[in-house]
Every structure is written in structure tokens, then in C-alpha cells.
C-alpha positions as CSV (number, residue, x, y, z in Angstrom):
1,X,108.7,123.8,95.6
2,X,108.6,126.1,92.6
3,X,107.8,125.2,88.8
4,X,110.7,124.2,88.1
5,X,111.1,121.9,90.8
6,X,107.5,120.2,89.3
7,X,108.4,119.9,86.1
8,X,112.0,118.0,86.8
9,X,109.9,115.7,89.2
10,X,107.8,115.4,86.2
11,X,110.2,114.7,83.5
12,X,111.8,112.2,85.7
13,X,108.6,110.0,86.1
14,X,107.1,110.5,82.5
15,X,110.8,109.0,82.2
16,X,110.1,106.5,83.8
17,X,106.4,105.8,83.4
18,X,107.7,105.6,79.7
19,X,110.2,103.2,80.2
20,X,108.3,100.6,82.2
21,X,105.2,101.1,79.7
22,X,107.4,100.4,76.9
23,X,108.8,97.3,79.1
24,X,105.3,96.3,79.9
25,X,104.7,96.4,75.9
26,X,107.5,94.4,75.2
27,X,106.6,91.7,78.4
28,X,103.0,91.6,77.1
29,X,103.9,90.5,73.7
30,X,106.3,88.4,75.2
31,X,103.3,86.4,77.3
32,X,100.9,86.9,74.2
33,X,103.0,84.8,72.1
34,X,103.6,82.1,74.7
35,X,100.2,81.8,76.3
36,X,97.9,83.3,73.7
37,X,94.7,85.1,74.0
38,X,93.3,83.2,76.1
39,X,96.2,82.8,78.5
40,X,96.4,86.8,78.2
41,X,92.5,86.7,79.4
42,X,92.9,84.5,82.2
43,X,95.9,86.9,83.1
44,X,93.5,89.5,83.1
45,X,90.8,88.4,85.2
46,X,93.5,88.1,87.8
47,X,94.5,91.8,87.9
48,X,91.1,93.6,88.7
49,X,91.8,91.8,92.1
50,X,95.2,92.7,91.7
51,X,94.0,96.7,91.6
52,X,91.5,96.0,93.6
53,X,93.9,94.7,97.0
54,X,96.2,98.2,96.0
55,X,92.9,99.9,96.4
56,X,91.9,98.2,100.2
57,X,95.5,98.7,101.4
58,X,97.3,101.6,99.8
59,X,95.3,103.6,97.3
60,X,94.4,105.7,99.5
61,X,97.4,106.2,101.4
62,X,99.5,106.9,99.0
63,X,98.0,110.6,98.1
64,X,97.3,111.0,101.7
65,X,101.4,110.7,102.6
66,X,102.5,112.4,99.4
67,X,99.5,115.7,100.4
68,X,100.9,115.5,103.9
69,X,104.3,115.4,103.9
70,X,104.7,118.5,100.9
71,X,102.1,120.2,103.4
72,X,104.4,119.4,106.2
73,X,107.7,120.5,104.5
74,X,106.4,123.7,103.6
75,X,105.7,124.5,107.0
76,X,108.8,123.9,108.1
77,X,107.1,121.0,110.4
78,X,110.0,118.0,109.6
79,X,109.4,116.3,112.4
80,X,105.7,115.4,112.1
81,X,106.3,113.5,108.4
82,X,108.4,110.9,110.0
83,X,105.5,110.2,112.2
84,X,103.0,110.5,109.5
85,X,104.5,107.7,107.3
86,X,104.8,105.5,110.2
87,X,101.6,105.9,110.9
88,X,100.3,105.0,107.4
89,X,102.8,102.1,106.6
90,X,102.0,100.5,109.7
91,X,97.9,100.8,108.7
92,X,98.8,99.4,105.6
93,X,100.5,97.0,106.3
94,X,97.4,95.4,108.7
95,X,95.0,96.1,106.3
96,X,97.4,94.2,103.7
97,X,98.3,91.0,105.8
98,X,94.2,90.2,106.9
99,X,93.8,90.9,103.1
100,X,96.4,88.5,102.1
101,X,95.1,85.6,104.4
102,X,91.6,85.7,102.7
103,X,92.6,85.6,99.4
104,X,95.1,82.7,99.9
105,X,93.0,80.7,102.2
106,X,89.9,82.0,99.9
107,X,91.4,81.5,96.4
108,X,89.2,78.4,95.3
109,X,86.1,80.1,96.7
110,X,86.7,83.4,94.9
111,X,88.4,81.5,91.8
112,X,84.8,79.4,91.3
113,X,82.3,82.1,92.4
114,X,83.6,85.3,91.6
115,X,85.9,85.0,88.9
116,X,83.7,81.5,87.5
117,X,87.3,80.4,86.1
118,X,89.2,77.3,88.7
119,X,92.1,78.0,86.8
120,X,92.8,81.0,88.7
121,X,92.9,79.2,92.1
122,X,96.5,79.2,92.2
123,X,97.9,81.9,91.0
124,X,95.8,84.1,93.3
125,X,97.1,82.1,96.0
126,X,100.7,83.3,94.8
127,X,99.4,86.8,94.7
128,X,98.5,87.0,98.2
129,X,102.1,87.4,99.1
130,X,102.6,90.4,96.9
131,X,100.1,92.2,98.8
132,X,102.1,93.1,101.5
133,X,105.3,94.4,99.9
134,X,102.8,96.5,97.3
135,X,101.0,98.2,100.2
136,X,103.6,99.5,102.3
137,X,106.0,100.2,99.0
138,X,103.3,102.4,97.8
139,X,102.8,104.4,101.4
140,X,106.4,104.8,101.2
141,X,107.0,106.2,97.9
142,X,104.1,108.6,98.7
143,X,106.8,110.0,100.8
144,X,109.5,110.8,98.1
145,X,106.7,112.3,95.9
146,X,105.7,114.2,98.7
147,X,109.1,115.6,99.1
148,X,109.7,116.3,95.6
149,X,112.1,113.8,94.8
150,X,110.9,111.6,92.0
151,X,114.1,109.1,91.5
152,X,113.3,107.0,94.1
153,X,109.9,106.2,92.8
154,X,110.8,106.1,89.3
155,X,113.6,104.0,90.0
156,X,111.7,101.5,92.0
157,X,108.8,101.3,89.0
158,X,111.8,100.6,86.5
159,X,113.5,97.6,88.8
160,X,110.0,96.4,89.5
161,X,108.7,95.8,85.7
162,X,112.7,94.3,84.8
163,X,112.1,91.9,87.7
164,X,109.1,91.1,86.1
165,X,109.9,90.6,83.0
166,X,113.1,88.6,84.4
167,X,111.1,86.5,86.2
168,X,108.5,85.3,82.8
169,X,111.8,85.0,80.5
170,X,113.1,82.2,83.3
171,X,110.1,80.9,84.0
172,X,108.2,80.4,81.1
173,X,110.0,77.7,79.8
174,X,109.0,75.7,83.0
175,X,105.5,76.7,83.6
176,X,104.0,77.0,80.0
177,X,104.3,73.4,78.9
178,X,102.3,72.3,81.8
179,X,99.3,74.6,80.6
180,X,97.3,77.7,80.7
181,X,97.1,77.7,84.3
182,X,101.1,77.0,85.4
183,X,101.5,79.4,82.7
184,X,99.3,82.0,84.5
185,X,101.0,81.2,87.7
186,X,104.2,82.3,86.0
187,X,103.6,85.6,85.0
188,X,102.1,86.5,88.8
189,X,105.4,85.0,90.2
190,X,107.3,88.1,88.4
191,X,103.9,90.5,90.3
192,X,105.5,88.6,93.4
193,X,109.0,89.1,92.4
194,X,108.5,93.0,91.2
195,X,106.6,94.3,94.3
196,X,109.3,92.7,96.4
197,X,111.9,93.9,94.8
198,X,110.7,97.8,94.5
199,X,110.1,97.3,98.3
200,X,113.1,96.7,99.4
201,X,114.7,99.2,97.1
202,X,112.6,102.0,98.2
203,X,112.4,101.3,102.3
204,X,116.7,100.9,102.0
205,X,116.3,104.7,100.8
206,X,113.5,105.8,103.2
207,X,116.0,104.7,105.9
208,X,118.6,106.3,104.8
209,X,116.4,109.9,103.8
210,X,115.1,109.2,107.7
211,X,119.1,109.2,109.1
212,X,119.6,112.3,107.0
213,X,117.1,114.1,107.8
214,X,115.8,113.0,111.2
215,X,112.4,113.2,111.1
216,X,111.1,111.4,113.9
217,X,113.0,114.0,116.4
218,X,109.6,116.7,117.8
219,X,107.1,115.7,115.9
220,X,104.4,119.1,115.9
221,X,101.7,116.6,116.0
222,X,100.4,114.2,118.2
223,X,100.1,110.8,117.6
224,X,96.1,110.6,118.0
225,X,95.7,113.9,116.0
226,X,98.0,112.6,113.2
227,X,95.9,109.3,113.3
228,X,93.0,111.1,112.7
229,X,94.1,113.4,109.9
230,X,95.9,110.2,107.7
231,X,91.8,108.4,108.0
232,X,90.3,111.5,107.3
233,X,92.1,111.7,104.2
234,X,93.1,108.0,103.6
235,X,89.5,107.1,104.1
236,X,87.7,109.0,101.4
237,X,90.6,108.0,99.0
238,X,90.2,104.7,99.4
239,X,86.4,104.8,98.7
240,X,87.3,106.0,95.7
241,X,89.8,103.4,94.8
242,X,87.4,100.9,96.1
243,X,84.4,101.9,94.5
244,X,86.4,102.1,91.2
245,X,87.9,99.2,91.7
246,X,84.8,96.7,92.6
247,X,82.7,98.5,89.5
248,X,85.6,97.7,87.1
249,X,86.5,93.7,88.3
250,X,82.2,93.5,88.2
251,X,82.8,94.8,84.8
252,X,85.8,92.5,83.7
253,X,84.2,89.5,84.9
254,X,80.6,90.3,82.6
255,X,82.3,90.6,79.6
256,X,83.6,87.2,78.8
257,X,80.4,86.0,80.8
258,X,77.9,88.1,78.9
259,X,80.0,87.3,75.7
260,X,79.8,83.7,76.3
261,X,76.0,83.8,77.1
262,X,75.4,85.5,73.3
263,X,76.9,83.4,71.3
264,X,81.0,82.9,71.4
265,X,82.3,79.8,73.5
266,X,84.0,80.2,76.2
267,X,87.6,80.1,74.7
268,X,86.4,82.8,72.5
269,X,85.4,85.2,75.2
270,X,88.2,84.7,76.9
271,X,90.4,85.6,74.4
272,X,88.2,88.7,72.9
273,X,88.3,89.5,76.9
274,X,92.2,89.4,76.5
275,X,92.7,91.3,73.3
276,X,90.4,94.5,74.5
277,X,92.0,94.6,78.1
278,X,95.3,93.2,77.5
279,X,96.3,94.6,74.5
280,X,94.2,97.8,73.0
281,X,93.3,99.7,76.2
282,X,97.0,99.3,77.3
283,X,98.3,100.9,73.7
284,X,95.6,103.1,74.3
285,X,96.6,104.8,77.5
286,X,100.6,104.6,76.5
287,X,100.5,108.4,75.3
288,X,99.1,109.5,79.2
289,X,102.5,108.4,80.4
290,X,104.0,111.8,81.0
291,X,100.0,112.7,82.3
292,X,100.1,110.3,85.0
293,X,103.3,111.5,85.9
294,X,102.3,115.0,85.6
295,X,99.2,114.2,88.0
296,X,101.7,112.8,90.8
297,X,103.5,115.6,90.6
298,X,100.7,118.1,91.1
299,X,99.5,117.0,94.3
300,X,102.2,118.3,96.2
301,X,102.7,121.1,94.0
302,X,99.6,121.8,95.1
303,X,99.3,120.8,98.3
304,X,102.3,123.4,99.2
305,X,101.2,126.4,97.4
306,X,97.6,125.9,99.2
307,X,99.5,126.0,103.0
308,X,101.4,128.8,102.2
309,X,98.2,130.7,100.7
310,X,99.9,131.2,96.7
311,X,96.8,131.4,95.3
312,X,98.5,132.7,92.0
313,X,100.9,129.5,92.2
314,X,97.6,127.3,91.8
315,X,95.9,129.4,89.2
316,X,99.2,129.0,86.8
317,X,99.4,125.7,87.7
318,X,95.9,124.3,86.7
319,X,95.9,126.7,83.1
320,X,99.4,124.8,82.2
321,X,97.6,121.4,83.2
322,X,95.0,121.5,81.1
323,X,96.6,123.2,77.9
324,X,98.9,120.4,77.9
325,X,96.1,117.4,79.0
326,X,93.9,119.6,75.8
327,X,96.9,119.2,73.3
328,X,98.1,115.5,74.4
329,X,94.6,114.4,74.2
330,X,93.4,116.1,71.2
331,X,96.8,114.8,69.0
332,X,96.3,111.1,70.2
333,X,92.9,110.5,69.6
334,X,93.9,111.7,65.9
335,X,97.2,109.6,65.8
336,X,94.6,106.7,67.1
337,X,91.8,107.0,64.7
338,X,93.7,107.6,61.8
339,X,96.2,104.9,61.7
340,X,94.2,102.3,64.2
341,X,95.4,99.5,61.8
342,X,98.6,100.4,61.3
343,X,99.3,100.9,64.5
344,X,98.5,97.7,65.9
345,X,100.2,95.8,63.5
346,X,103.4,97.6,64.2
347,X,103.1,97.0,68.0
348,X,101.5,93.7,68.3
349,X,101.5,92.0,64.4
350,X,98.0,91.8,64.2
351,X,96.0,94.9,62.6
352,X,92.5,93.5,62.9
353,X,92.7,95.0,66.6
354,X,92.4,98.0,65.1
355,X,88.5,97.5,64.8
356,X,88.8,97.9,68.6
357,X,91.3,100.5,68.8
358,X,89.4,102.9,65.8
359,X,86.3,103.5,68.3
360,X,88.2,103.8,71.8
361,X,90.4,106.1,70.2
362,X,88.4,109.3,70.7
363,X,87.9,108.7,74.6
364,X,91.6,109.6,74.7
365,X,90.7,113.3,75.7
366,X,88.4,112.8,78.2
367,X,90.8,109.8,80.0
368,X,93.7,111.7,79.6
369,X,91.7,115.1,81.1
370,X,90.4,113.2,84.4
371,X,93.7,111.6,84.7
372,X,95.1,115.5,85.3
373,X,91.9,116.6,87.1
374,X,92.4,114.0,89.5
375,X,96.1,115.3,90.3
376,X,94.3,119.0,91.0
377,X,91.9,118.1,92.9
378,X,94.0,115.7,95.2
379,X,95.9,118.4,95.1
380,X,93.3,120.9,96.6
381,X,92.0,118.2,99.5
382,X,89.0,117.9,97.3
383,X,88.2,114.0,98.2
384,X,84.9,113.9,98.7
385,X,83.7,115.5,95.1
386,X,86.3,113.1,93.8
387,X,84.7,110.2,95.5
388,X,80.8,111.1,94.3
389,X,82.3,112.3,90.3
390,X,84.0,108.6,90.5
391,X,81.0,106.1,91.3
């Protein structure tokens, strides 16, 4: 895969990353003005569970398919990628279903203990059965961005956010009169709706790549040596997903707590909870669109030049990465802490959140650099450093 090769796989997610940010925006505000803070805050103590389930089952995985199949294809070794990704769907898709029976059978236990907010109960019943369709949808398009081929993925992210935002417009009219917690459980039907949807869309074009192309026929690898390369990549991955993802729900669930403990009821915490996580860190990250896209990109980019030995490939690459994270980052942190006010009026009618947004504002280089780093490092099978830099 040469540079031009990356940078259409590139445009063609930032596309799309784009796109479904701008969709999220607009569902957001959509759920915002129906449910309110609050609602928004209960939404959110649902998705660090939400990130943290993607973490367990396919977090890892994905990289590890995407690293091994551009290694794979640049060897010339087709047939070992079909087994490869049957492999790694059919581990996530274990590690999804035993994850999806405790959290539906657990969902009172976890909604009173962990989360300290009953109102949750159901809706993280509904979210066990997204689990599943999330897990193996991610494994697969690991695949496409392995090969190079971005459309799948991209289109899949853009069916998945209009089935969700679909899904609220219907529903809300149903669920939101019966309260905050019906109208919870609507917005995780369109998480249900989305991940099954993308699923389906992506696995009918897996088959039909696999037809094409064949790629069970020979595989170069055997099935216990291909086991044992996906866990040692998968496994450290996943760590770091996991890690991540525990210290960040511990996080989410102190704030309203610790808020409600110093002097702001419990309503008020909720929705403070909501405006910072819902709402600002959301605007904040819009601009790193084309950088997470960039990132995905890079790990087979990288991957490939390092099993054919281009050591020249890799230098250009990682220069061009960080002058464009340096210039992305730089400009938004400006954009952000000059016109904080502004900005969130414009976007959500309400510029007091600029009070949050002003501060946060200059962390934009430093997310938007790791968020690029990350992508490199993948990139280079550097795992383990990733793993200890993350916790």
C-alpha cells in the first residue's frame, strides 16, 4: 500500500467519521431537548459500560485483525487472513455472549451498586443484546481496514448512527412521556438497532470479499500458531482497552457522586455530569475526526512497510503524522479558547457551557497527538509500551 493508497483510506473515513459526528451532534441535541440534562446524564452513566463491553470483547481484536491481515497481504500469504478473522470473530463472539448474560441477568445488581442509579436497570438489560453484533462487527471491519479498503467501514459507521438516530425520532414520542428511565431505554434501543444493523451490512460484504478472493484455500499458518499470534496481540490490546476503560467508568461514576457529596443535589450532579460528558468533551473532540481516521489508517500502513523492511516508508510516514496532529491541534485549541462562548451557543443554544469548554480547550494538542501516536505505535507492534503509557 503506498501513500496514496493511505491517504484515500483516510479521506474516506475522516468522511465518514465527520458525517456520523455531525449526526451524533444533531441526535444529541435532539435527546437533550427531549430528556434534558439529567436524562443526557443518565444516558451517560450507561455508555462507560457501553465502551467498557467493546473493550472485553473487541478492542483488542480489532487492531490485531487490521495489523495482521495488511501484514499478511503484503507477504503475499492470502490464505492465512481468512483464517485469521475466523479465528478472532469466533473469540469474540464467546467473549461477547458470557458478557452479555451477566449484564442482563446482572443489570439490577450493577444498576444499584456500581452505577448507584436503579434507573439504569433496564436499559442495560436492552444493551446486553448489542454486545454481540458490536464485537464481531468490529473484528470484521478490522479486516477491511487491514486491506485498505475503508468504504465498508465508513459505510457501516454512517448506517449505524442513521439507525440510531431513526430509532430515537420513532421512539421518543412513546418512551419519553413515561419518564427519564423509558426515555433512557429509548435512546439504547437505537445502540441496539445501530450495532445490528452495521453488522449485518459489513459480514454481507465480508462474504462476498471471502467468495472473491478465497481466502480460506492454504492457509500458510496453522491453526494453533495463528491462535497464538491473534492472543499475543489481542491480549495486550485489550488490557489496554480495559484498563482504560474501568479507570474512565470509575471516573464517570465519581463525579456526579463526589458532586453530590459537596454540595449540589442529586438532579444537579446528574445534569452537570451530562453537560461536561455529553455535550463539551464531544464538541471538544469533533475537530480529531479526520485524526482518528488518520490513526486507523496508519496501522496497516505501518504494519506493511515494517514486513517488507521500508524503513524509509515509516520514517516519512510518522514526520507527515505529527506535522498534521501539531497543526490540527495547535489551530483548535485556539478556535476553542477564543470563541468558547460563541461556540456553544451556535451548536447547542446555551453559551454558559463555554465556562467548561474555555479550560479543556488547550488539552486539544495533547488528545489529538496520542490519538495519532497510538495509530504508530499499533502500527509498529508496540503493545506493551502502549499498555504501561495508558494506565
Amino acid at each position: 500500500m503506498g501513500r496514496k493508497q493511505l491517504l484515500v483510506g483516510t479521506a474516506i473515513l475522516a468522511g465518514a467519521n465527520i458525517l456520523t459526528k455531525c449526526m451524533g451532534f444533531f441526535y444529541r441535541i435532539f435527546m437533550s431537548n427531549y430528556i434534558g440534562a439529567e436524562g443526557m446524564g443518565l444516558y451517560q452513566l450507561i455508555l462507560p459500560l457501553y465502551t467498557l463491553a467493546w473493550s472485553i470483547t473487541a478492542g483488542g481484536f480489532t487492531v490485531t485483525v487490521s495489523r495482521l491481515t495488511a501484514r499478511e497481504h503484503a507477504r503475499g500469504e492470502n490464505g492465512s487472513i481468512g483464517r485469521i478473522v475466523k479465528q478472532s470473530a469466533s473469540l469474540c463472539l464467546l467473549l461477547s455472549i458470557l458478557l452479555s448474560c451477566v449484564l442482563f441477568w446482572g443489570a439490577d445488581w450493577i444498576a444499584l451498586h456500581v452505577l448507584q442509579e436503579p434507573r439504569t436497570a433496564l436499559s442495560l438489560r436492552l444493551l446486553a443484546f448489542a454486545i454481540p453484533f458490536m464485537s464481531v462487527g468490529s473484528c470484521l471491519r478490522g479486516f477491511f481496514q487491514g486491506l485498505q479498503q475503508m468504504t465498508v467501514p465508513a459505510f457501516s459507521q454512517i448506517l449505524e448512527q442513521l439507525l440510531r438516530i431513526g430509532s430515537i425520532y420513532l421512539l421518543a414520542g412513546i418512551f419519553v412521556p413515561r419518564g427519564l428511565e423509558y426515555a433512557c431505554f429509548a435512546a439504547v434501543c437505537g445502540i441496539v438497532l445501530g450495532e445490528a444493523g452495521a453488522f449485518c451490512y459489513t459480514f454481507f460484504h465480508y462474504l462476498h470479499k471471502k467468495r472473491r478472493w478465497k481466502f480460506i484455500r492454504k492457509p500458510a499458518i496453522s491453526s494453533g500458531a495463528c491462535f497464538s499470534l491473534i492472543l499475543s496481540m489481542a491480549i495486550p490490546l485489550s488490557a489496554i482497552r480495559i484498563t482504560g476503560s474501568l479507570l474512565s467508568t470509575l471516573e464517570n461514576i465519581l463525579i456526579p457522586q463526589r458532586l453530590a457529596l459537596y454540595g449540589s443535589s442529586s438532579q444537579e450532579a446528574l445534569a452537570s455530569y451530562g453537560e461536561l460528558t455529553g455535550m463539551v468533551m464531544p464538541l471538544l473532540m469533533l475537530p480529531s475526526a479526520f485524526l482518528m481516521a488518520f490513526s486507523v489508517s496508519l496501522v496497516p500502513e505501518i504494519s506493511e512497510a515494517c514486513a517488507v523492511s521500508q524503513n524509509n516508508r515509516i520514517r516519512r510516514t510518522v514526520s507527515a503524522s505529527l506535522l498534521l496532529t501539531s497543526i490540527l491541534g495547535a489551530g483548535s485549541a485556539c478556535l476553542f479558547a477564543v470563541f468558547p462562548r460563541e461556540i456553544c451557543y451556535v451548536v447547542y443554544g446555551r453559551s454558559n457551557l463555554g465556562q467548561l469548554l474555555f479550560p479543556l480547550a488547550f488539552l486539544c494538542p495533547l488528545l489529538y497527538g496520542q490519538t495519532t501516536i497510538n495509530g504508530l505505535l499499533n502500527g509498529l507492534g508496540e503493545h506493551f509500551f502502549l499498555f504501561w503509557s495508558h494506565i
